[in-house]
TORVEXKOL-349620 format. One record per residue (C-alpha): residue in one letter; x, y, z; residue number from 0. Coordinates in steps of 0.5 Angstrom, whole numbers. Layout:
{residuo->a	X->X	Y->Y	Z->Z	num->NUM}
...
// end
This chain:
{residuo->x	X->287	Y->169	Z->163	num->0}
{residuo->x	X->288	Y->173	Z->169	num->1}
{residuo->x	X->287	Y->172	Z->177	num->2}
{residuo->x	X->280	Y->175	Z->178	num->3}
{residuo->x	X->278	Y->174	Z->171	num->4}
{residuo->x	X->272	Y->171	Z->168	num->5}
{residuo->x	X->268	Y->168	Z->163	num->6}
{residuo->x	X->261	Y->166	Z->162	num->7}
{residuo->x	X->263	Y->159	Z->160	num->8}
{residuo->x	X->265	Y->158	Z->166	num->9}
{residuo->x	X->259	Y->160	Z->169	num->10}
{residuo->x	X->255	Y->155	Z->164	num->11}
{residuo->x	X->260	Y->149	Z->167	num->12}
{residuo->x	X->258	Y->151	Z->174	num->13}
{residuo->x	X->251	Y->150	Z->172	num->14}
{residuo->x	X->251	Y->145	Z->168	num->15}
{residuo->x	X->256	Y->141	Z->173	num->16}
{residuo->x	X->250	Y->143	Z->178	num->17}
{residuo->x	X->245	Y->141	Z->174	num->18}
{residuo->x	X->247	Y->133	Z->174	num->19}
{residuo->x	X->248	Y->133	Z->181	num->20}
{residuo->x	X->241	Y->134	Z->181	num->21}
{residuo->x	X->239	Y->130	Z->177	num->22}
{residuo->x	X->244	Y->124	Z->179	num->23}
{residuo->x	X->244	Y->125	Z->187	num->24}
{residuo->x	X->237	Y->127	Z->188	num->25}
{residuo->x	X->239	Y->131	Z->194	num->26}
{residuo->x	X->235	Y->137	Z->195	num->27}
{residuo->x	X->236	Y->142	Z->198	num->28}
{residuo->x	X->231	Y->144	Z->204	num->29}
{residuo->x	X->229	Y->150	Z->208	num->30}
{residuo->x	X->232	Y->150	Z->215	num->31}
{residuo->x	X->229	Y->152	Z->221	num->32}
{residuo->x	X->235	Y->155	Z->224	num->33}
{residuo->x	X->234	Y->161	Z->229	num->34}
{residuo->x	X->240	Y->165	Z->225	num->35}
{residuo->x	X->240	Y->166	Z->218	num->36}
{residuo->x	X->246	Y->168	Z->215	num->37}
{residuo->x	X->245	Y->172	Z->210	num->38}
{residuo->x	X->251	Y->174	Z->204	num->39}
{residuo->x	X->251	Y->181	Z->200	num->40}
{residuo->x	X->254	Y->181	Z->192	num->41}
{residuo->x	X->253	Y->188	Z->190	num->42}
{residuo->x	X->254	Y->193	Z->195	num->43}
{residuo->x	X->252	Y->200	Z->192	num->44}
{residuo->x	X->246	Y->204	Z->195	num->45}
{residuo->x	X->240	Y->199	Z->193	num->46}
{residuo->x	X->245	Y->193	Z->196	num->47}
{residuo->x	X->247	Y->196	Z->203	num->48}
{residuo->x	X->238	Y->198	Z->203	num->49}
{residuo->x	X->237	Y->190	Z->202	num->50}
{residuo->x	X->242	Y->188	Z->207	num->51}
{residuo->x	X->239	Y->193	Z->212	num->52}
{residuo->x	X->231	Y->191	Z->210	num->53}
{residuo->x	X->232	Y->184	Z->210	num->54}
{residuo->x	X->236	Y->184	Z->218	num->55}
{residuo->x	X->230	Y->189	Z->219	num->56}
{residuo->x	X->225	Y->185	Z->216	num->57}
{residuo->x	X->225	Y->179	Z->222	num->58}
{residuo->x	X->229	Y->176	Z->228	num->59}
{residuo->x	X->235	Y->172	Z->227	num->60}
{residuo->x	X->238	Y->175	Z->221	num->61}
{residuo->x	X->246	Y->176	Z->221	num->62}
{residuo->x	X->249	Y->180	Z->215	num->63}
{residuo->x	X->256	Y->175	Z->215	num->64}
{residuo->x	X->259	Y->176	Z->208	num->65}
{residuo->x	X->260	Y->181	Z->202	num->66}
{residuo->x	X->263	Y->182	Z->196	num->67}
{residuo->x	X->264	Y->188	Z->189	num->68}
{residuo->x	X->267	Y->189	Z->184	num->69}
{residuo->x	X->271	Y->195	Z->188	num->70}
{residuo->x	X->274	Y->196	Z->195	num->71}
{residuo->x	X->271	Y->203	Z->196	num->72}
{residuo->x	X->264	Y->201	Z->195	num->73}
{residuo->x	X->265	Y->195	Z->199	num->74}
{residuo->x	X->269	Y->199	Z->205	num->75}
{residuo->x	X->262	Y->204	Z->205	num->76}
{residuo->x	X->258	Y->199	Z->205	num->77}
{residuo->x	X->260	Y->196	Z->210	num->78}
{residuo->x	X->261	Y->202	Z->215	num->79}
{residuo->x	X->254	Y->204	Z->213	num->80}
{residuo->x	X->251	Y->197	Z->216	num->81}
{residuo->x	X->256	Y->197	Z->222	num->82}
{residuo->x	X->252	Y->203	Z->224	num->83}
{residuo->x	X->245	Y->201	Z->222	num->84}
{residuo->x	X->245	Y->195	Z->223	num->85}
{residuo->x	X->249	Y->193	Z->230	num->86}
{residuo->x	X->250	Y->187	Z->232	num->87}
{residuo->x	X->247	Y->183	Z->226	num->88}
{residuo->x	X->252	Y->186	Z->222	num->89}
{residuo->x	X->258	Y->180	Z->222	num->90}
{residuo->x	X->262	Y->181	Z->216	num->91}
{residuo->x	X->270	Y->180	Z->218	num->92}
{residuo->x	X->275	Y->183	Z->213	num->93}
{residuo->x	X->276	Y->175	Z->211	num->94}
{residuo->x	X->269	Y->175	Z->208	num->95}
{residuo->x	X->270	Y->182	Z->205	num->96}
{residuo->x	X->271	Y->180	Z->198	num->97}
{residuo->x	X->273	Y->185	Z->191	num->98}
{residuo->x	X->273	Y->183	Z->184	num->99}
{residuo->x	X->270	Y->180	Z->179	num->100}
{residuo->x	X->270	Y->174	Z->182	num->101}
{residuo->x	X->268	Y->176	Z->190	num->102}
{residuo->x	X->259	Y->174	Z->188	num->103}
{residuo->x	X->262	Y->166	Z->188	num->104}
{residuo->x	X->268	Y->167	Z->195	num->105}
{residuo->x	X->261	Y->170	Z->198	num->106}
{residuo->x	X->257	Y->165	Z->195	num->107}
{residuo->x	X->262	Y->159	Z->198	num->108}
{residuo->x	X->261	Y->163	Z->205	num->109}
{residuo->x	X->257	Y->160	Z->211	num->110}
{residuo->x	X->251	Y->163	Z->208	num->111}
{residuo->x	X->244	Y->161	Z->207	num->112}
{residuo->x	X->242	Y->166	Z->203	num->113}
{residuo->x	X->245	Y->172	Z->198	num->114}
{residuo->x	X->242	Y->178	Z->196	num->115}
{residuo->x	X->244	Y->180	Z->189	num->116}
{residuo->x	X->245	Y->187	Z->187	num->117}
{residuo->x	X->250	Y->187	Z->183	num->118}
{residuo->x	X->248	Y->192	Z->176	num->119}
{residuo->x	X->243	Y->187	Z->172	num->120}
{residuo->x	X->248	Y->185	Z->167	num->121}
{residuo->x	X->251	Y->180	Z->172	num->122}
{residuo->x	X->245	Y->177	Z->175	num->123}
{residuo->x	X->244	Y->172	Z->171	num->124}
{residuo->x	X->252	Y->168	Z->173	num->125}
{residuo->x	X->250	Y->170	Z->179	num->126}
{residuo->x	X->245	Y->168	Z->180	num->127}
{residuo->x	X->247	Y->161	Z->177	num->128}
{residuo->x	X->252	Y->160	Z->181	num->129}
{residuo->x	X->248	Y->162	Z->187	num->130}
{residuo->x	X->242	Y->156	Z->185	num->131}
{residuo->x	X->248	Y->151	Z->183	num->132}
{residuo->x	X->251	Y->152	Z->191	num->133}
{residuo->x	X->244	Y->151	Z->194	num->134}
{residuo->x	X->243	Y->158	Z->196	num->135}
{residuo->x	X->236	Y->162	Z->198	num->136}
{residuo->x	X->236	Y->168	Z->193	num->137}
{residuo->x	X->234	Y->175	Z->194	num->138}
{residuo->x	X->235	Y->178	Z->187	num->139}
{residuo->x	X->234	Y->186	Z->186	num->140}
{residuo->x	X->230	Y->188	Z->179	num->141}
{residuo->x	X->231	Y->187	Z->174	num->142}
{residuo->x	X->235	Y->180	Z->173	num->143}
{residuo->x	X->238	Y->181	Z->166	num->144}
{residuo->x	X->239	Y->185	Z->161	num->145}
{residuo->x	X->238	Y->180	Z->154	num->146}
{residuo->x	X->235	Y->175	Z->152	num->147}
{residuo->x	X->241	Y->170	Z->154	num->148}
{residuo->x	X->240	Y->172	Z->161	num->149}
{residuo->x	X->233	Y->172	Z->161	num->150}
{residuo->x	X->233	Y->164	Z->159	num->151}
{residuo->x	X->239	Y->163	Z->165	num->152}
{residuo->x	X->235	Y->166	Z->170	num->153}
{residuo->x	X->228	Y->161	Z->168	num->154}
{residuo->x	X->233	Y->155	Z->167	num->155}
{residuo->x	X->235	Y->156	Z->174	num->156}
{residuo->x	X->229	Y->158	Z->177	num->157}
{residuo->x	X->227	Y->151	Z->175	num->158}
{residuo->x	X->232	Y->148	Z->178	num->159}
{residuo->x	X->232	Y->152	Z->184	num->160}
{residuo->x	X->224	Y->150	Z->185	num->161}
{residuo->x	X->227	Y->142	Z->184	num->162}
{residuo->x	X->232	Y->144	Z->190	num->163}
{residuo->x	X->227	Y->146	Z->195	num->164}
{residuo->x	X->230	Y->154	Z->194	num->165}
{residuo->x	X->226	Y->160	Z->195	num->166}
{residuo->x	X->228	Y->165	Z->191	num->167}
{residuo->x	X->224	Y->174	Z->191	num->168}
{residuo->x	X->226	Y->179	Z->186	num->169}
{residuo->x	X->225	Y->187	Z->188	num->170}
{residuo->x	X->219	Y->188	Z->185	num->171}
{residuo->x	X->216	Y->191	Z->192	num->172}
{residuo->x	X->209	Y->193	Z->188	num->173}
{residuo->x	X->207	Y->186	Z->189	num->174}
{residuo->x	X->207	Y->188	Z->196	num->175}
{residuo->x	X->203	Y->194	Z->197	num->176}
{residuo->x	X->196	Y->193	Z->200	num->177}
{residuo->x	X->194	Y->197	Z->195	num->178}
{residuo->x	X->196	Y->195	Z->188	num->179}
{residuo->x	X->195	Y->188	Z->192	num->180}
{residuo->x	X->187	Y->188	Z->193	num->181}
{residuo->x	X->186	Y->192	Z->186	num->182}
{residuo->x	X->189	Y->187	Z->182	num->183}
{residuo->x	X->186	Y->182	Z->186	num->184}
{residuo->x	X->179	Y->186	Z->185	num->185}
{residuo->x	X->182	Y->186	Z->177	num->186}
{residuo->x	X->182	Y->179	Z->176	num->187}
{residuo->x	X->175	Y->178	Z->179	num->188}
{residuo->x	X->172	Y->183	Z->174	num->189}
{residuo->x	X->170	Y->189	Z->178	num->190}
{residuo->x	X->172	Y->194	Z->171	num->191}
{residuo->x	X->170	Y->188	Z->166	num->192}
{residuo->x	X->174	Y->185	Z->161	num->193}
{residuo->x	X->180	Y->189	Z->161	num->194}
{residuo->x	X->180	Y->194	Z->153	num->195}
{residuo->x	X->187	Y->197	Z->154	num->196}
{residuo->x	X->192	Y->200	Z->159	num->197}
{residuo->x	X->197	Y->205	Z->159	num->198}
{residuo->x	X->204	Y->206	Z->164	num->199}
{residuo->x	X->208	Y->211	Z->165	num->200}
{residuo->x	X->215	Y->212	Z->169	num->201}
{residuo->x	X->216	Y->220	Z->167	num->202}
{residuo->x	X->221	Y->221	Z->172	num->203}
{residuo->x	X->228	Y->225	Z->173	num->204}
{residuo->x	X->235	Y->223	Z->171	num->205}
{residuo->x	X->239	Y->219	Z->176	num->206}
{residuo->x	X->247	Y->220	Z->178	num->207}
{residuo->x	X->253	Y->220	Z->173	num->208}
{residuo->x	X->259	Y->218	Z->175	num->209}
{residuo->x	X->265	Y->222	Z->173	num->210}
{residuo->x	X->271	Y->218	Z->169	num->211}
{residuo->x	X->277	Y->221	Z->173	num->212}
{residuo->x	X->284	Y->219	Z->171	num->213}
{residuo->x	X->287	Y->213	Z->170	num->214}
{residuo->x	X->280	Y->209	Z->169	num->215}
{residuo->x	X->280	Y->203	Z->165	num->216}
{residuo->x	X->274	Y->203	Z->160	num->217}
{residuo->x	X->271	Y->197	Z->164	num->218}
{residuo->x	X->271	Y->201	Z->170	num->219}
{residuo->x	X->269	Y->206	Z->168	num->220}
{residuo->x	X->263	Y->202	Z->165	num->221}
{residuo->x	X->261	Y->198	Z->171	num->222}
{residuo->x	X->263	Y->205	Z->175	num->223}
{residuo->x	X->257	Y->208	Z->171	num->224}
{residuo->x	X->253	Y->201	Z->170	num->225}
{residuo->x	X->248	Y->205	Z->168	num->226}
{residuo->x	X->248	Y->208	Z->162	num->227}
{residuo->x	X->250	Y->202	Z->158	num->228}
{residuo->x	X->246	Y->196	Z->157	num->229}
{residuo->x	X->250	Y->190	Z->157	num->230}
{residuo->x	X->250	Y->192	Z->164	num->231}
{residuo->x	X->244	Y->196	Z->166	num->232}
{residuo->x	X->240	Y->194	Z->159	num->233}
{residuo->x	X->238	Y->201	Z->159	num->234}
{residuo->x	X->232	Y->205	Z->163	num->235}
{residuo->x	X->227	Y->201	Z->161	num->236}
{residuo->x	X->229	Y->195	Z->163	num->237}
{residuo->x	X->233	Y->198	Z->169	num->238}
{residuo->x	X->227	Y->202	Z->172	num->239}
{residuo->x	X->221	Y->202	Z->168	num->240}
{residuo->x	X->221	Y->194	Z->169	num->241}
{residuo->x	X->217	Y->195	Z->176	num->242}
{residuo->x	X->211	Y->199	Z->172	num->243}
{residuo->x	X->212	Y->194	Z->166	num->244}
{residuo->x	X->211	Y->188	Z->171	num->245}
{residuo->x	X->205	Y->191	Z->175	num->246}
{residuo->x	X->201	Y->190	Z->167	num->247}
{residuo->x	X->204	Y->183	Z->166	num->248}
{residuo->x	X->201	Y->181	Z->172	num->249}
{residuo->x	X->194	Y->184	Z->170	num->250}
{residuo->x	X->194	Y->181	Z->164	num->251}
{residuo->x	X->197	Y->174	Z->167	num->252}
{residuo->x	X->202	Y->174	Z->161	num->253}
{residuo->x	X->207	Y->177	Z->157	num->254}
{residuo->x	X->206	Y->181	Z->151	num->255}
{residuo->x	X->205	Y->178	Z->144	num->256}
{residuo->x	X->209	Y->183	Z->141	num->257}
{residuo->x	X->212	Y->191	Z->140	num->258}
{residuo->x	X->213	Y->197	Z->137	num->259}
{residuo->x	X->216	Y->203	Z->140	num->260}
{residuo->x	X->221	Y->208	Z->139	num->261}
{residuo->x	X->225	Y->212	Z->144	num->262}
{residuo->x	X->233	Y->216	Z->143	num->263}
{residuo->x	X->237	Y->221	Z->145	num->264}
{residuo->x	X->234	Y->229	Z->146	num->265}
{residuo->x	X->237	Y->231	Z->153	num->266}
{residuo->x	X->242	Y->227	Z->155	num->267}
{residuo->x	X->247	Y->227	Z->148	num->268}
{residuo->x	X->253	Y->227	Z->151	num->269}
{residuo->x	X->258	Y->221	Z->151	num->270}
{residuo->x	X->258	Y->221	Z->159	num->271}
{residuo->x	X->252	Y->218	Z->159	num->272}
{residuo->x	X->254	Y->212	Z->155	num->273}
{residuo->x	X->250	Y->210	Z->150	num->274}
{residuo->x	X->242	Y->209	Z->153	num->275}
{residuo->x	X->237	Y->212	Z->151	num->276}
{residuo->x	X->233	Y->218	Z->155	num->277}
{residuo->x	X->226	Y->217	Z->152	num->278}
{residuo->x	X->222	Y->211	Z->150	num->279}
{residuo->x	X->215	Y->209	Z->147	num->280}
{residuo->x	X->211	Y->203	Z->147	num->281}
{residuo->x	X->206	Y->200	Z->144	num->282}
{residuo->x	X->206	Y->194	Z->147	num->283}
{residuo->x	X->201	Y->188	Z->145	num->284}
{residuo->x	X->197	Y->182	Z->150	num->285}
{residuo->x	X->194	Y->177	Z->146	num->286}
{residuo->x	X->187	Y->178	Z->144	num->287}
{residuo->x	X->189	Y->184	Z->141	num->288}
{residuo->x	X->189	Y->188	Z->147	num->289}
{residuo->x	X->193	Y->194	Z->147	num->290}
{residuo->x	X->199	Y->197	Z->152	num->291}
{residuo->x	X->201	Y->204	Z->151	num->292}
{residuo->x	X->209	Y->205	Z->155	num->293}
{residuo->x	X->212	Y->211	Z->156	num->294}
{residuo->x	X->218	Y->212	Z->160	num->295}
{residuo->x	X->222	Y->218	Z->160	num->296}
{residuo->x	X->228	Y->221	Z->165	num->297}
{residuo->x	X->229	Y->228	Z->163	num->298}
{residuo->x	X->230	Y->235	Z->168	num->299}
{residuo->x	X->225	Y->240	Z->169	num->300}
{residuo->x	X->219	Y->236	Z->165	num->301}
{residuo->x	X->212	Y->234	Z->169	num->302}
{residuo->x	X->212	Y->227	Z->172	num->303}
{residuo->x	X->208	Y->222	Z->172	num->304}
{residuo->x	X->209	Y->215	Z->175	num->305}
{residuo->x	X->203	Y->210	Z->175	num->306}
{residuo->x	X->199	Y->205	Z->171	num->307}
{residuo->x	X->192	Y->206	Z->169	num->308}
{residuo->x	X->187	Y->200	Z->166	num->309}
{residuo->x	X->182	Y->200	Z->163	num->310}
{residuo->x	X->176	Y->195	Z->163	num->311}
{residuo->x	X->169	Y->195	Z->159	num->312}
{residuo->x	X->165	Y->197	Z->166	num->313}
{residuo->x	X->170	Y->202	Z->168	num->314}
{residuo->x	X->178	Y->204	Z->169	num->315}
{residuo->x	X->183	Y->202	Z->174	num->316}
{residuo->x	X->188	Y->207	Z->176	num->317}
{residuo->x	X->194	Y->204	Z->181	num->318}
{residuo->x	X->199	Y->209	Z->183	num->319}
{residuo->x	X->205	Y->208	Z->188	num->320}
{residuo->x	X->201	Y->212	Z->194	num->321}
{residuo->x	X->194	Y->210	Z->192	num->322}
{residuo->x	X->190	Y->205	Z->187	num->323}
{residuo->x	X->182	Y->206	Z->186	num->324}
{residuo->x	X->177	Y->203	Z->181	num->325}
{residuo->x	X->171	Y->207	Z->179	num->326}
{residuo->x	X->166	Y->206	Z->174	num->327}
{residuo->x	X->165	Y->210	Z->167	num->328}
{residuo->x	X->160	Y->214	Z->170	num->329}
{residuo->x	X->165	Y->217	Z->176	num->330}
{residuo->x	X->163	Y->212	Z->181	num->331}
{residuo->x	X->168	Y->209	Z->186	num->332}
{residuo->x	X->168	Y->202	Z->185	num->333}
{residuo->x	X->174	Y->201	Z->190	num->334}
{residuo->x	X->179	Y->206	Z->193	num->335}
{residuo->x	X->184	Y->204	Z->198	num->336}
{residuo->x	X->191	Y->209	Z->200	num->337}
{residuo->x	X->197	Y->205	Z->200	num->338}
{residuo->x	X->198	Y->204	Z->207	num->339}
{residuo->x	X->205	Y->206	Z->208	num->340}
{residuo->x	X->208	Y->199	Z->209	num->341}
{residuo->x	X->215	Y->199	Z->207	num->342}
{residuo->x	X->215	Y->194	Z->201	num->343}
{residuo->x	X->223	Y->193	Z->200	num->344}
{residuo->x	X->222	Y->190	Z->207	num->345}
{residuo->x	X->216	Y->186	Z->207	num->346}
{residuo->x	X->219	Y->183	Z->200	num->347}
{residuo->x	X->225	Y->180	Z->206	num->348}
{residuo->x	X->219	Y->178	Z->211	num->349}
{residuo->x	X->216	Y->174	Z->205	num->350}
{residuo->x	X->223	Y->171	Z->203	num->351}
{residuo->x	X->225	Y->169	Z->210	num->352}
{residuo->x	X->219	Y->166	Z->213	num->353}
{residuo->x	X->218	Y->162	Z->207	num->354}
{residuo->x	X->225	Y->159	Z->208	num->355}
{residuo->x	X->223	Y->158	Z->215	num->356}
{residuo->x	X->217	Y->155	Z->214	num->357}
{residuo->x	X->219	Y->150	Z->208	num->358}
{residuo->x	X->214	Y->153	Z->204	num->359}
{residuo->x	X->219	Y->156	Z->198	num->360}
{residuo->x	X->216	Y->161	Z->193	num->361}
{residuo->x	X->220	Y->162	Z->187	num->362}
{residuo->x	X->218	Y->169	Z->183	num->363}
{residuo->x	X->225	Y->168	Z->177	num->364}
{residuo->x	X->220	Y->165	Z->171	num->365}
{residuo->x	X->216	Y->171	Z->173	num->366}
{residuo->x	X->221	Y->177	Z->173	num->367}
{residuo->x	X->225	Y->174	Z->168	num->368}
{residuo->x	X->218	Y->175	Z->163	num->369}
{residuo->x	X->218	Y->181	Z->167	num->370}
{residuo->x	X->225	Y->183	Z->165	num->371}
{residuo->x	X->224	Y->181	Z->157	num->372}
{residuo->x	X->218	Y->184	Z->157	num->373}
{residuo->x	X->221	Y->191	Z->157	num->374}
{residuo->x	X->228	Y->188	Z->153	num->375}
{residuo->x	X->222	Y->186	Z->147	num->376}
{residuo->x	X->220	Y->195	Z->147	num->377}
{residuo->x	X->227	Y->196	Z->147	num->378}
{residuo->x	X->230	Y->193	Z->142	num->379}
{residuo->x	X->223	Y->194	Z->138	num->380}
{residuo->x	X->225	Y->202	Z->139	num->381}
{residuo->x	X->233	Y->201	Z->138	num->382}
{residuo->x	X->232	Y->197	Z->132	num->383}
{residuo->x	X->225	Y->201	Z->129	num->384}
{residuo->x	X->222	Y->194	Z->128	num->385}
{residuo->x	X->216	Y->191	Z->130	num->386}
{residuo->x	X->217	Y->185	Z->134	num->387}
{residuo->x	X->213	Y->179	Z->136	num->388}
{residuo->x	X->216	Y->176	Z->143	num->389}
{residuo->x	X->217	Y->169	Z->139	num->390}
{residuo->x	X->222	Y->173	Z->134	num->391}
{residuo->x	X->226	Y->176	Z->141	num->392}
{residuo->x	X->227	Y->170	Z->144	num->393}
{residuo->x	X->229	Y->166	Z->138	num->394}
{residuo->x	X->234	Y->172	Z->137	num->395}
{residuo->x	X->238	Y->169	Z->143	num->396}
{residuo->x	X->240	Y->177	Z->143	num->397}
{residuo->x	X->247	Y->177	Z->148	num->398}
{residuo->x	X->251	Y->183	Z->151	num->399}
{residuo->x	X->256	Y->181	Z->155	num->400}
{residuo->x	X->262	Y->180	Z->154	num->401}
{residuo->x	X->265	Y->173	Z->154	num->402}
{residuo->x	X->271	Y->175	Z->158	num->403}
{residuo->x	X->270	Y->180	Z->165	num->404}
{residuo->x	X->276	Y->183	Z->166	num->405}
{residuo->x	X->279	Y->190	Z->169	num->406}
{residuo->x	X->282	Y->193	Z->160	num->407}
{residuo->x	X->279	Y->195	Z->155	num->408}
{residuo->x	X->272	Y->196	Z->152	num->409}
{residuo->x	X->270	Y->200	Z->147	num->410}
{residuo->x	X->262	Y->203	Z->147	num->411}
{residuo->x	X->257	Y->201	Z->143	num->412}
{residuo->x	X->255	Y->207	Z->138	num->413}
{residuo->x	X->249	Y->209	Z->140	num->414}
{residuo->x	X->242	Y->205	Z->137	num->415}
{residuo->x	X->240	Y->208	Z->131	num->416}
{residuo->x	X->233	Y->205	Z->129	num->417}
{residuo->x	X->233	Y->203	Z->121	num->418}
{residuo->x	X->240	Y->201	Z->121	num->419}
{residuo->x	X->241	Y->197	Z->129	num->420}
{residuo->x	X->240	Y->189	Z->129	num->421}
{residuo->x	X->237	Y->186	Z->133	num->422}
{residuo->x	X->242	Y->180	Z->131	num->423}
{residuo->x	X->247	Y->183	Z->134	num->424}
{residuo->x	X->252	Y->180	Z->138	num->425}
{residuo->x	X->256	Y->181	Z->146	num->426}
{residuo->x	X->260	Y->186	Z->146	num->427}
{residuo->x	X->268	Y->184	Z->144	num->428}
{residuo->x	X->272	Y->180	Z->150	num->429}
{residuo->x	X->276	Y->185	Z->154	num->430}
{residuo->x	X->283	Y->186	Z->152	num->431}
{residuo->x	X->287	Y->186	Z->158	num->432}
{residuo->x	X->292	Y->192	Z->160	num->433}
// end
C-alpha cells in the first residue's frame, strides 16, 4: 500500500475500535464552553471555503485552525480566499494545512472542536466515522452519501455521536427558512387537511465541467470532476435534488415505501460528463398510498422550476425558495409568508455552534441520511428500470466506492441502462496503483 493510501476497512477499524471505547469506558464527550471555538475544514472547494466563512460569520469566537483536500491547489485557493474574508479567524498554519487522501484524519487529530465536511459525497460517510470516533462536533454538507453502505455508516454513527453527547447539522438550510419552517409547522397542524399527494421539482441548469488535462490519472481526474460520477457525487439526484427531497420527507414525517422512476442521458452524451444521468422522473410512494411526483433535471436553455407543492383534502401548499403560501381549493389564502432573506447556510452554523456551547446537542445524521436514501431509492428505481420498495434498497447493501482510495487507475462505470443494470452490483475495482 502506498503512503496516503486508504481502504475502507481501515475506516471500519477506527469505528469500531471507537465504538468499544464507548462501550468499555463510558466517557462521553461534552459540549465545552470555550470562548473560542476551533473549528477544522475536510474539503476545500467552494461550498467548503462558504461553510468556514459562514460558521466564523455565524457567531463570536470561532477560529478557522486546520484544513485538508485531496489536492494542493484547491487547498492553497482556499486558504487565500478565507485569509482575505475572513481576518483575524483565519488560523491555518502550513503545519495544519493538509493533502492527500488521508489529510480528513491529520485535521481531525488537529486541536479542533469541531469539522465541517464538504468533501464530495462519497467520502462523507469515513469521514464522518472518523470524525464521531475522535469526539468531534460536525457540520456535514448534503448529501452524506451516495449508497446504501454509506447511509447505514452514517446512521450507526449518528448514533454513536447521540451516546458521546456530540452535535452533528447536515446543510439542509430549507429547515432554516422562516418560511418553509412555519408552513411546514402550519402543515403538520392541518391547515390544508389530510395531505393527498405532492409534487417536487429541481428543473435547473447544469453546473461546472472540469477539463481532463494532461497527465491526469483516472482517480484525479474522477475526484477533480467528482460530479459526474456516482460513487463520488451519486448522481444529481442525490448531489442536488436531496435538499427538495428532504423538504417532502419532512412533510410526510417518513421516508417513502417505494419507487419507480426513469431518467437518462439527452443533452449531456459525452464521456466528459462521466456517466450520471441529466434527467430523472420519480413516483415516489409514502405510506398510505400517498403519491409523490419527482422531477429533476439539468439542461441549458429549458424553463426552470425549483419548488415544492403539496396537496391536502382542504387545500394546497406551495414552498418555493423565496416564498411559501397555503390557500384553500377555492383560491383563499390560508397563510403566505416571504422567505425573509436570512441566509440560512449561516444560520445552520448558529444552530450548531450555540448548541455545543449550551450543552444541548442536536443530532440531524439519522434524518439526512433517510434524506439521502430517499433520492438514491428513485435513482436506482431509474438506473435499473425496476419498481423498488425501500426495504429491497436497504436489503441490496448497494456499495460504490472503491475498497482501495489511491492516486492510479479507475475505469468509468458504463452508463446505466434500465432493464439490464442491477441494483446488486458491487463498488467499483480497487485502484490499480501507478
Amino acid at each position: 500500500m502506498q503512503e496516503n493510501e486508504i481502504t475502507r476497512r481501515d475506516f471500519a477499524k477506527v469505528t469500531a475500535a471507537g465504538t468499544l471505547g464507548l462501550m468499555v469506558s463510558g466517557n462521553f464527550a461534552y459540549a465545552g464552553a470555550k470562548s473560542t471555538l476551533r473549528v477544522g475544514v475536510i474539503g476545500c472547494g467552494g461550498r467548503g471555503t462558504g461553510a468556514a466563512r459562514d460558521a466564523v460569520v455565524s457567531s463570536e469566537g470561532v477560529e478557522i485552525v486546520a484544513m485538508g483536500d485531496l489536492f494542493e491547489d484547491r487547498l492553497d485557493s482556499s486558504r487565500q480566499a478565507l485569509e482575505q474574508e475572513i481576518g483575524d479567524a483565519f488560523k491555518v498554519d502550513d503545519q495544519r494545512a493538509f493533502v492527500g487522501f488521508d489529510a480528513y484524519q491529520r485535521v481531525i487529530d488537529s486541536d479542533v472542536d469541531m469539522v465541517i465536511l464538504a468533501a464530495p459525497p462519497g467520502f462523507r460517510p469515513a469521514h464522518f466515522a472518523a470524525a464521531v470516533d475522535a469526539g468531534k462536533h460536525v457540520f456535514m454538507e448534503k448529501p452524506v452519501s451516495v449508497d446504501v453502505a454509506g447511509a447505514m455508516e452514517i446512521m450507526a454513527a449518528g448514533e454513536i455521536a447521540t451516546q458521546k453527547g456530540l452535535s452533528v447539522v447536515a446543510g439542509t438550510l430549507y429547515r432554516r427558512q422562516p418560511s418553509f419552517v412555519e408552513a411546514i409547522k402550519r402543515i403538520h397542524g392541518g391547515m390544508i387537511g389530510e395531505i393527498v399527494g405532492a409534487q417536487e421539482y429541481y428543473l435547473t441548469s447544469p453546473i461546472w465541467l472540469r477539463e481532463r488535462k494532461s497527465g491526469m490519472s483516472d482517480m484525479e481526474w474522477q475526484c477533480r470532476n467528482w460530479y459526474y460520477f456516482t460513487w463520488l457525487s451519486g448522481d444529481h439526484i442525490v448531489e442536488q435534488f436531496v435538499h427538495n427531497i428532504d423538504v417532502i420527507n419532512w412533510v410526510f414525517q417518513g421516508h417513502p415505501d417505494s419507487a419507480i422512476a426513469m431518467g437518462g442521458r439527452i443533452v449531456r452524451t459525452s464521456p466528459d460528463y462521466g456517466h450520471i444521468y441529466d434527467h430523472f422522473s420519480v413516483e415516489y410512494v409514502y405510506p398510505g398510498e400517498v403519491l409523490v411526483e419527482a422531477k429533476c433535471r439539468q439542461f441549458h436553455g429549458a424553463t426552470n422550476r425549483v419548488t415544492n407543492r403539496i396537496v391536502g383534502t382542504q387545500g394546497v401548499a406551495e414552498l418555493h425558495p423565496r416564498y411559501s403560501v397555503l390557500k384553500s381549493h377555492d383560491g383563499s389564502t390560508l397563510y403566505e409568508m416571504p422567505e425573509p432573506g436570512g441566509n440560512g447556510y449561516v444560520q445552520e452554523h448558529a444552530d450548531l455552534i450555540a448548541s455545543i456551547r449550551e450543552g444541548k446537542p442536536i443530532n440531524e445524521a439519522a434524518q439526512i441520511a433517510k434524506s439521502t436514501l430517499t433520492a438514491v431509492l428513485g435513482r436506482e428505481s431509474a438506473y435499473t428500470g425496476q419498481q423498488l420498495s425501500w426495504d429491497e434498497l436497504v436489503a441490496s447493501g448497494l456499495d460504490l466506492v472503491p475498497e482501495t482510495l489511491a492516486f492510479g487507475q479507475l475505469a468509468v462505470e458504463e452508463v446505466a441502462m434500465p432493464g439490464i443494470t442491477k441494483l446488486s452490483r458491487s463498488s467499483s475495482t480497487s485502484v490499480q496503483n501507478m
